[in-house]
N, C-alpha and C positions, 0 to 999 in steps of 0.2 A: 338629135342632129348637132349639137352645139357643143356635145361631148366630144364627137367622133372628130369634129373641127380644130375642138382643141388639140385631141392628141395627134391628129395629124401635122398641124403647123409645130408641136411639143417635138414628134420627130425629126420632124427637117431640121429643129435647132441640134438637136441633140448628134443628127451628122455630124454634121456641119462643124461644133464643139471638139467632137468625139475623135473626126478627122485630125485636126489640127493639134489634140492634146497625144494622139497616136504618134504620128510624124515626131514634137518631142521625146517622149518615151522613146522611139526608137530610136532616135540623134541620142539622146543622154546615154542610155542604157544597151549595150550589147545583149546581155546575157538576156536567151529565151524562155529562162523558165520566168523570169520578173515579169516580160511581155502577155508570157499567160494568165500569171496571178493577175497584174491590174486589168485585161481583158476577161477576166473569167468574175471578177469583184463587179465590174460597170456593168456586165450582163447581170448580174445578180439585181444590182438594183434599180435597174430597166424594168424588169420583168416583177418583180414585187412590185412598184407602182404603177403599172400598166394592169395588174391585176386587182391592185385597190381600186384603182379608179372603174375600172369594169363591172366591179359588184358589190363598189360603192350603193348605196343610195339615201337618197337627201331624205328621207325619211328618217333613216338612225341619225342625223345631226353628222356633226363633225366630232368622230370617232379622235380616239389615241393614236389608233392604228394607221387611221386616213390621216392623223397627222404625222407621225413616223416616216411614213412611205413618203412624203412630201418631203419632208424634211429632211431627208436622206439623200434624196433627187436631190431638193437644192443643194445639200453640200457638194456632191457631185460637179454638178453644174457649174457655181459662180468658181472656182478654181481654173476649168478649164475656161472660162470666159478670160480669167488673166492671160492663159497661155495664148490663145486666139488674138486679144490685141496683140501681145509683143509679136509671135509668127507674122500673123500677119504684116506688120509695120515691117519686119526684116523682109517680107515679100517685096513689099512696096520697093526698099531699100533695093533690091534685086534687080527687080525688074529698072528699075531708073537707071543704075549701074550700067547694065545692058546695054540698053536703049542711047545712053553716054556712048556707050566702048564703041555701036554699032556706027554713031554718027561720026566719031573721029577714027573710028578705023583703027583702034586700037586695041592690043588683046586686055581683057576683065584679069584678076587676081584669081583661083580659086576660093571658093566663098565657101567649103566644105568646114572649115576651122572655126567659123565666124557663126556658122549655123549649129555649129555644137553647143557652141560657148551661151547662142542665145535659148536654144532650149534648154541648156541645163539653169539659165538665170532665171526661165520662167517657170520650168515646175521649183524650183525655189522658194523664188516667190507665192506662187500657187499654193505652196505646203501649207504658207501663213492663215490664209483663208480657210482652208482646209480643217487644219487643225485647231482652227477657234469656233469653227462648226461643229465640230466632234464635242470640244468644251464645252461649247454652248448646250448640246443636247444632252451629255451627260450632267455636266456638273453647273455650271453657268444659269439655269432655270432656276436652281435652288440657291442661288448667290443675292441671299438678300442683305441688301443695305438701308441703315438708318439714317434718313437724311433730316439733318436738325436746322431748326430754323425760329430767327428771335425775329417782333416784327412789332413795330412801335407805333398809335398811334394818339394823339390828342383828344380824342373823344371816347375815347375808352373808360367805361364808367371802372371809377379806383378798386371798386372789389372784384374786377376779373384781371388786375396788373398779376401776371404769371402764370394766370390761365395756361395748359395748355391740351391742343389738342394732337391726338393722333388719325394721320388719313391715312386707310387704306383704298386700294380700287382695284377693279378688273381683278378678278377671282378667278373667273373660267374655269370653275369646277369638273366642269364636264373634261376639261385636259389631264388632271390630275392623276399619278400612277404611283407614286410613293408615300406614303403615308407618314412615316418618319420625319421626311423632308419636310413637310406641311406641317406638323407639329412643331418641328424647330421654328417655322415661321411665325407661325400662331403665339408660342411662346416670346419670341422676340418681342413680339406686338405689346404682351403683357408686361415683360419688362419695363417699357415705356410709362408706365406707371401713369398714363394720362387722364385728367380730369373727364372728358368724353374722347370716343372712338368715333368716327364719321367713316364712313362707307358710301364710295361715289360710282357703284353701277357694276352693271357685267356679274351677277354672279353664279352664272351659268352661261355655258355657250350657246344652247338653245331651248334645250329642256330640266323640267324642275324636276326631275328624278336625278339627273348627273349630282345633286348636291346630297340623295339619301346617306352616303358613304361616309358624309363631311360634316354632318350637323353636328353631332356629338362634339369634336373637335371646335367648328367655331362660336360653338354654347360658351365655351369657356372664357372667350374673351370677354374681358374685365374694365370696367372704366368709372369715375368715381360717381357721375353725375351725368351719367347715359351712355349709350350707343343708339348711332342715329343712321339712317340709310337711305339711299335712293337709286332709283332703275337704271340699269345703263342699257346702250341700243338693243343689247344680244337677250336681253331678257323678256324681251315682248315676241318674242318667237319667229320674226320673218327670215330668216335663213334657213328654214328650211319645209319639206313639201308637208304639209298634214293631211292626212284621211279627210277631213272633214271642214270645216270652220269651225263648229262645237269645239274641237278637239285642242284646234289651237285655244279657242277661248279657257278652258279647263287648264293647261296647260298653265295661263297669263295667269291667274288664279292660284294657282300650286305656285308657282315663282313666288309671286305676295305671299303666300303663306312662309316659306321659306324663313323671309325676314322675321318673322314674330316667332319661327320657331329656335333660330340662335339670339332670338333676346333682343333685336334690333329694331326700333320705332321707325319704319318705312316712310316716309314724306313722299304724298305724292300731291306736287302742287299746294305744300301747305307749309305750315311754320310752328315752331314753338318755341318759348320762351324760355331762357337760363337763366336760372335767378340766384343773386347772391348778395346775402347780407340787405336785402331793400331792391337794391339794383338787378338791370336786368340786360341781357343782350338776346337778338332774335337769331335766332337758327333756320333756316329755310329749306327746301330740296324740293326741284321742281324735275317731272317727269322729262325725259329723255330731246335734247334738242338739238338738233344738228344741221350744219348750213347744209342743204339739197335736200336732207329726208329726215323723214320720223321727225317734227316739229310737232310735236307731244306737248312739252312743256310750258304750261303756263307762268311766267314771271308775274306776270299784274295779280291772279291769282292767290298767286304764294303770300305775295304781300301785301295783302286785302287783311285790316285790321292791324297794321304797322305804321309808328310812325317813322316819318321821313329823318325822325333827329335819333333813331332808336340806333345802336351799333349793329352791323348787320355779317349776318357770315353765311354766304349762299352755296348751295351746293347742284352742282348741275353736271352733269358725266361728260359731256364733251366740250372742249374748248372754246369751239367756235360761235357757241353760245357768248362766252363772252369778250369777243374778238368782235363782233355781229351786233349783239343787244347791249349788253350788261354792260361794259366799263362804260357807255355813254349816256346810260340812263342819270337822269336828276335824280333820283332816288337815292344813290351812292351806293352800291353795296361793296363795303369794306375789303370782304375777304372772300375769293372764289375758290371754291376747292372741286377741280377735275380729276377724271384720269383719261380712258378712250383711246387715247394715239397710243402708249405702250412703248413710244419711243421708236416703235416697231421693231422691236426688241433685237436690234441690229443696229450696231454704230460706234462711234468711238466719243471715250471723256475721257478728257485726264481735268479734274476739278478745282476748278479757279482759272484754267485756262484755255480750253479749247471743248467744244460740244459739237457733234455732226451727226445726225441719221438722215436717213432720205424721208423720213416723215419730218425734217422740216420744210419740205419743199409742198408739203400738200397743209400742213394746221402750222398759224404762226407762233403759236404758243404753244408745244410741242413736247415738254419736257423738264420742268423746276420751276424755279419761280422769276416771276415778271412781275412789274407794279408801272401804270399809268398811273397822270393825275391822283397819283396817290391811292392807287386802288390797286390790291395787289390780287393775283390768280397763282395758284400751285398744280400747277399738271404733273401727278404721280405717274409714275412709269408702270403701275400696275403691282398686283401681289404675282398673280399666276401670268399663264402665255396660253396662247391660242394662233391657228394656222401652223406656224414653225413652230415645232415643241420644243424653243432652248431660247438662250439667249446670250446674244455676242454683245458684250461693251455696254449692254443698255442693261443694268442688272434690276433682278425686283426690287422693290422699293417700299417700305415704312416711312413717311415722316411725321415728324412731328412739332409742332408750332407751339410755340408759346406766345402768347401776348403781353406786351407790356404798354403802361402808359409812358407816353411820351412827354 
């Protein structure tokens, strides 16, 4: 029932859009054979998503394909939503004009010139969107950047000054189609030459088979003095329907394994110790915790058998965890490392001065790094994507931390 709702009110938008992006086209563009191609391309992918969705089922997880079909729509879509406000707003403009002339009694200008001018300024504009979708899906996914980061602080015992680490997050195996691309990633990682690798969730979109393909590959990664990990929401299975409860349990089970089978020490709800030279710093990763749901993760937990003077570097998948618990605890925990938001992998940075996605209107910490009362959190934008298969402005992400004493 809830299916058939959606794609019903999905239609009405897509009039509605479709109307108004037509009207354009046909003010910009005379020529009918152009009218057919972009009428004969939007049928196309109407009709390929209207047939994913139909035999879809939540049982396979969230396919390639079901993400494709999505993703395609949206590009579709958000362009003509430009062209719809500007038409629209010149309606407005129209009708007021009118409404004017009617009350003074005076004849209107024809507005035939002025309506050319404004559809051609909005598929224009539209193209921009447009063609960073395309980007996005093609090439944009695999656009990964190394984001480096030096981070000082006074209680840093002296034989970890230079430490560093590398995060990764959000994997979403289950999205993955090119294999080459994922190895350039992989490889990047190793470049980094970091003392430990930490891995903060998501490595799969629902099920622990999406990663058979990829284990070989992320076996490889390298780090002097570990690889550490922990769950993120999509790995505990509730997005999608299972056969049974067994099934999913079996499932929860293959994900864990997963971890130990690329080399990775899972933390769930627990900690361990880095030791150097005598000295020691705590490593933490507690299971999956998120403001409304899956509050899995135990913090008191994790740091049962730590001391409160001990350097602490916590790892927890989604933000709100420490937006919520973590930066107010007495405990102090030094250093949070997330991922989870994705940046939602749509938005614009130009770096050192301006950051925007619409996932900042939902997680306050949302994307890089922030520090409270001197406690800092790193929100990775993720390795892989998931829902949209690409990514506009918000690119995948590596970084990597160093510590210094201060």
């Amino acid at each position: 029932m809830g299916r058939w709702i959606f794609l019903i009110v999905l239609i009405f938008l897509i009039i509605l859009l479709d109307f108004y992006a037509f009207q354009a086209f046909k003010t910009a563009f005379r020529n009918k054979y152009a009218r057919f191609i972009s009428m004969f391309v939007n049928i196309g992918v109407y009709v390929y998503f209207l047939f994913t969705i139909l035999t879809y089922s939540r049982s396979d997880g969230q396919t390639p394909q079901f993400q494709l079909a999505a993703g395609l729509l949206l590009t579709f879509l958000i362009p003509k939503l430009v062209i719809v406000i500007m038409l629209f707003g010149e309606d407005i403009f129209r009708v007021i004009a009118k409404g004017i002339s009617a009350i003074s009694a005076s004849e209107t200008q024809p507005l035939a010139g002025r309506r050319k001018f404004i559809s051609q300024l909005a598929l224009g504009i539209a193209a921009i969107p447009f063609a960073s979708f395309i980007y996005g899906i093609i090439q944009g996914k695999y656009n990964y950047k190394v984001l480096k980061y030096q981070l000082s602080f006074k209680d840093l015992p002296d034989a970890f000054d230079g430490f560093t680490i590398t995060q990764i997050s959000d994997i979403h195996s289950g999205s993955f189609t090119n294999a080459e691309k994922i190895q350039y990633g992989i490889d990047l990682i190793n470049e980094q030459n970091a003392d430990v690798i930490l891995f903060t969730g998501d490595i799969v979109n629902n099920k622990a088979d999406e990663m058979d393909n990829w284990i070989d590959m992320f076996a490889k990664l390298k780090a002097k003095d570990g690889k550490y990990s922990i769950l993120g929401n999509h790995d505990y299975g509730d997005y999608m329907d299972w056969k049974n409860p067994q099934e999913k349990i079996n499932n929860f089970q293959a994900v864990k394994d997963v971890h130990k089978k690329i080399g990775f020490d899972l933390l769930l709800d627990e900690h361990r110790y880095l030791e150097k030279n005598g000295q020691k710093i705590a490593l933490l990763g507690v299971e999956n915790w998120g403001k409304g749901f899956n509050q899995k993760g135990d913090l008191e937990k994790a740091s049962s058998g730590i001391s409160k003077e001990d350097f602490k570097i916590l790892m927890s998948h989604d933000p709100s965890h420490w937006e919520y618990k973590v930066k107010n605890d007495d405990f102090h925990y030094h250093l949070t490392l997330s991922g989870h938001t994705h940046g939602l992998q749509m938005g614009i940075e130009i770096p050192g001065w301006f950051k925007w996605s619409p996932s900042q209107y939902v997680y306050k910490q949302w994307a890089g790094l922030y520090e409270e009362f001197g406690r800092y959190i790193n929100v990775n934008r993720g390795f892989g994507y998931h829902a949209f298969p690409g990514r506009v402005g918000i690119w995948p992400e590596i970084t990597t931390i160093e510590l210094k004493k201060a």
